[in-house]
Structure formats: C-alpha cells, structure tokens
VOGU-3710 file (C-alpha; in Angstrom, 3 decimals, decimal comma):
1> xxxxxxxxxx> 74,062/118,130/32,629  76,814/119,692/30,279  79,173/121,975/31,294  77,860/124,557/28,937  74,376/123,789/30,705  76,132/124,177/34,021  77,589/127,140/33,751  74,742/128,857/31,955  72,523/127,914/34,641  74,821/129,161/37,421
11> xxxxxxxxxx> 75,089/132,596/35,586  71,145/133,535/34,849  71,082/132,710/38,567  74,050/134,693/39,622  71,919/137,846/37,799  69,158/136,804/39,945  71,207/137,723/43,289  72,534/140,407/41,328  69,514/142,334/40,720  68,028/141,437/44,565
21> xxxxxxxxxx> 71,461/143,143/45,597  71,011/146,581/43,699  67,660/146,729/45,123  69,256/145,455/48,609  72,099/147,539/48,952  70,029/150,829/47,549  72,734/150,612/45,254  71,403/153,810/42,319  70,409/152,985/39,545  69,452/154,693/36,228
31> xxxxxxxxxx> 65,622/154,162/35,386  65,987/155,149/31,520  68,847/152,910/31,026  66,604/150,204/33,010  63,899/150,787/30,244  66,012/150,295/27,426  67,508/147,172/28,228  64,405/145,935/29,196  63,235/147,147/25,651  66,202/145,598/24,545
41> xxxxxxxxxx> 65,529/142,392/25,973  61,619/142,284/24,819  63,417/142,215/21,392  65,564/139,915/21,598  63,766/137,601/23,277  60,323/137,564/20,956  62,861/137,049/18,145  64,288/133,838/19,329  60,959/132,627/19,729  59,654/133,147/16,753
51> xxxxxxxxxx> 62,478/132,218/14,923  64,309/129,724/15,951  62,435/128,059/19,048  59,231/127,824/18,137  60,748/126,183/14,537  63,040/124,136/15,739  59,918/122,830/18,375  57,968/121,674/15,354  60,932/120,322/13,660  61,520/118,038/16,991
61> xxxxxxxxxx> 57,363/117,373/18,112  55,305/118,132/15,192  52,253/120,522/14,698  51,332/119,437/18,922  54,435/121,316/20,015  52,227/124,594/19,033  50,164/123,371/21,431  52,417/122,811/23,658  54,086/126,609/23,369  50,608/127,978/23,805
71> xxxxxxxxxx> 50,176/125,776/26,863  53,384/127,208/28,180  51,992/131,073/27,104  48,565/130,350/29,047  50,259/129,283/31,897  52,833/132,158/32,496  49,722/134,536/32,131  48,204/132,456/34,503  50,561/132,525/37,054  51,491/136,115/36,821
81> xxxxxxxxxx> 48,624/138,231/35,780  45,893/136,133/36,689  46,580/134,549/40,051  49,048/137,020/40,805  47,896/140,533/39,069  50,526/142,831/40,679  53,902/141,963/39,312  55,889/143,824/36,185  59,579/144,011/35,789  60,741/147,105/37,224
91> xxxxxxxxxx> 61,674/148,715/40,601  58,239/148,203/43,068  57,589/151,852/44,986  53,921/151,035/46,336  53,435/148,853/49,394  51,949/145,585/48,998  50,910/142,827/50,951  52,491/139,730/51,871  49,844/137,640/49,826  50,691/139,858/46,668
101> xxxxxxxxxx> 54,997/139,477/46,929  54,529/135,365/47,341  51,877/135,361/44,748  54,358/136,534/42,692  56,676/134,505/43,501  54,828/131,371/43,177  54,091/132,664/39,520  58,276/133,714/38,916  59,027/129,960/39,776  57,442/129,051/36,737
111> xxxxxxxxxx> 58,814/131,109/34,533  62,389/130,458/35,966  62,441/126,555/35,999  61,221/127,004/31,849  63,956/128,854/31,522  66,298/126,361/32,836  64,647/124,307/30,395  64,907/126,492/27,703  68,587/126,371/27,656  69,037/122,528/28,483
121> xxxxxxxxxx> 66,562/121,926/25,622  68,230/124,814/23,556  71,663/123,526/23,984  70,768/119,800/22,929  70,015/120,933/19,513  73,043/123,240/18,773  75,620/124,802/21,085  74,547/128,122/18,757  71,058/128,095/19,565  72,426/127,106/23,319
131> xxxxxxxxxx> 73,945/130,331/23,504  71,634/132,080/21,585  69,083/131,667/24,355  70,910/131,771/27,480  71,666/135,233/26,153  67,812/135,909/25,818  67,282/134,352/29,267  70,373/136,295/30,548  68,967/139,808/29,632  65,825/139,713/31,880
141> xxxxxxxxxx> 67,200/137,826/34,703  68,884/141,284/36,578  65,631/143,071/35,907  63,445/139,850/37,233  65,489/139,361/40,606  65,676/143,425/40,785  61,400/143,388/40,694  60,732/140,536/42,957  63,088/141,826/45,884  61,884/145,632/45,481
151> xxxxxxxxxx> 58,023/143,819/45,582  59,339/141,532/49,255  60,468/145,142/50,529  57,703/147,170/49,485  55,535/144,158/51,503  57,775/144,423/54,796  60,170/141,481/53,922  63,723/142,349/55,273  67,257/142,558/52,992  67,620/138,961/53,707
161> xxxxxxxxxx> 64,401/137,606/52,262  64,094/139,671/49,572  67,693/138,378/48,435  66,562/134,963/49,305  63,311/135,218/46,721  65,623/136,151/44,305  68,167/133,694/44,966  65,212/130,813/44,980  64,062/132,486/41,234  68,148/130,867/40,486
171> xxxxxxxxxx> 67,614/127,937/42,173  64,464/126,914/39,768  66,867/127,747/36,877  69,183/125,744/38,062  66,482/122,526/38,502  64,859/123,306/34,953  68,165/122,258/33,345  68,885/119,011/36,085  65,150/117,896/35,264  65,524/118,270/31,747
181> xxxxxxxxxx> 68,243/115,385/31,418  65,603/112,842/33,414  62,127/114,099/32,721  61,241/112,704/29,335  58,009/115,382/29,143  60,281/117,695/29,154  62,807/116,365/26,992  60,361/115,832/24,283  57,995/119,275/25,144  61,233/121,509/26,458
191> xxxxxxxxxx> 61,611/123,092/23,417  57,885/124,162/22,456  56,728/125,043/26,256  60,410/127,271/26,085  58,982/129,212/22,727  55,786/130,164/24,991  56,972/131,356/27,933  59,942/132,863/26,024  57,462/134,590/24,000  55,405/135,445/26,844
201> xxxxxxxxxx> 58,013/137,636/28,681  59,267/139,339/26,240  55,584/140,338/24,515  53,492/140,304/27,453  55,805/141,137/30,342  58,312/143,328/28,865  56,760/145,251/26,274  54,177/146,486/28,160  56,487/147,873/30,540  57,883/150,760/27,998
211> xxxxxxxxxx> 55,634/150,613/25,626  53,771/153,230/27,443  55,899/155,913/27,819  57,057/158,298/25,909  60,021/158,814/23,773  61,907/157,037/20,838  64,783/155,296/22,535  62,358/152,576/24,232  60,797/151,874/20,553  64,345/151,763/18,941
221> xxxxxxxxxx> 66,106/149,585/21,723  63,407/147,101/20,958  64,065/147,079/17,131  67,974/147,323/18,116  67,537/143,874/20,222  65,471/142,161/17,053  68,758/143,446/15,033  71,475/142,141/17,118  69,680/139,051/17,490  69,566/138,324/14,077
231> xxxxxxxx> 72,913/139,499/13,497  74,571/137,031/16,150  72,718/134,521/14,293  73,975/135,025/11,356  77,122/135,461/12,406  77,212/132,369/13,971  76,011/130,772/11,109  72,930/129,353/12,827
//
C-alpha cells in the first residue's frame, strides 16, 4: 500500500465515524444543505464513472471489464435494494427492525470494500485519477456513515453500536485497498467492478434521494458536481 493509498483510505473512513457522530451526538444538522451535497455528490460521482473509470477499465481488461462493471452494478443493487430494501442515504426517522439495520449493513460492506478498491486501483494508473476518485468516494462517505447509524438507532442499537457500524463501513475501506495489492482478481477487475458500483451510488442511490423533491437547487447541485468534476480534470491535466 502507498502512502497516498494509506492516507486516502484512513480519511473516507474517518468520514465514516464522522457522520455516525452527528447522528450520535444529535449534533443539528441542515437537511437542505444535506440534499445538495448529496446532489452534489450523485454528480460527481456518475461523471467519474463514465468518464474516466469505466475507460480507463477497458483500456486495462478489454470489452469483459464491461462485464465486469455491470457485475459490480448488479451486485450493489443486490445487496442494498434487493436483500436489503430499506436503506437510502439520509437521516432514518421510522423504526426498524434489527433484521432491516444489519441487512443493511451486510449490503454497505460491499459497497465500502469497492471503494477501497476503487482508489487502490484508481491510484495505480495515475496519482490524478487517484485523487480524482477518493474525492468521489470522499463526498458520500459522511452521508453513508450518517444513514447507517440513524438506521442502528431507529432499530434500538445504542450510541456505541451505531458508531461501531459506521466505523466497520471504514474498516472495509481500509481492506479494499490492503487486498488490492495481493488479490490479483482484483488487481486485474478493480478498476471495471469500481466504474459499477461507482456508478451505482451515485445513479441509483443518490439520485433518487432528491430527485423527488421539489425545487431547483437539488437539480443544479447535481449539474454543479458534473462541472467541477470536469473542471478538476482538466485542470489537472488528466
């Protein structure tokens, strides 16, 4: 593991904890600002996707690592709207059983050790697309530790486990960039099963999420995150 690697990994899980503690510590929050970065996010993160994961996938594995991203898309959906049907990134304020809150957990895991891989695979083709992504990964971590502590509260968890499902959500991170460096599947498929899952979240997970109410600043966040994206890009010369 690189220290670029390293410390990436250590601070999408750091926003992990953070989110589980301004659930935790009923710390207040602003729910439109919540929307639009979330908005924000979805835009950003369907742009590196599309643009530079997904082609920089079929650069490295061929026409298969389509395959490969779908496989990663199917999965997510899989894991957390299939198998686990009551999870979306936002503040939970119905109670919910047990089942439901590990459910989603289980399905979370997923998602968080592809991100680790994301940026371990990201970072092995440029330190610009490295960066690039851990920024994508970055901008829905608060929100994702923020909804899976709210949904271990809303099920009768205590502070500590709900800051303990969102510190675990880090941890899987954290072993998505270790395995990377020694699990040649995911050396070789990192890249394409990243573009799915990347694509998933911010489509699937995080559009729906404002894309529902009303209002123009939700709509122009998204386009705003699609714009800055592109922008650091170019700036960086990427």
């Amino acid at each position: 593991m690189t220290r670029a690697e390293l410390s990436y990994a250590l601070a999408a899980a750091m926003a992990n904890i953070l989110g589980a503690v301004a659930v935790t510590s009923r710390t207040r929050w602003t729910l439109r600002a919540h929307d639009a970065t979330l908005s924000f996010a979805a835009g950003f993160m369907v742009s590196v996707a599309i643009a530079d994961l997904l082609p920089e996938a079929i650069a490295v594995g061929g026409a298969s690592a389509a395959t490969v991203a779908l496989v990663g898309y199917l999965l997510v959906h899989l894991t957390q709207h299939t198998l686990a049907r009551h999870f979306h990134f936002g503040e939970e304020t119905h109670e919910v059983s047990e089942v439901v809150s590990v459910s989603a957990l289980i399905g979370l895991l997923l998602h968080t050790f592809v991100d680790g891989v994301a940026v371990a695979s990201s970072v092995r083709v440029s330190p610009t697309l490295g960066a690039l992504v851990f920024v994508a990964v970055l901008l829905h971590k608060f929100p994702e530790g923020l909804a899976i502590s709210s949904l271990f509260l809303a099920a009768g968890a205590g502070r500590a486990r709900a800051l303990l499902a969102a510190a675990s959500l880090g941890g899987a991170t954290i072993l998505g960039v270790l395995l990377t460096d020694v699990v040649p599947a995911l050396s070789s498929n990192g890249l394409a099963l990243a573009a799915g899952v990347t694509l998933y979240v911010g489509a699937s997970n995080l559009v729906p999420e404002f894309q529902s109410k009303g209002g123009w600043r939700n709509p122009a966040s998204f386009f705003v995150g699609c714009g800055v994206y592109f922008l650091a890009r170019q700036l960086a010369g990427h």
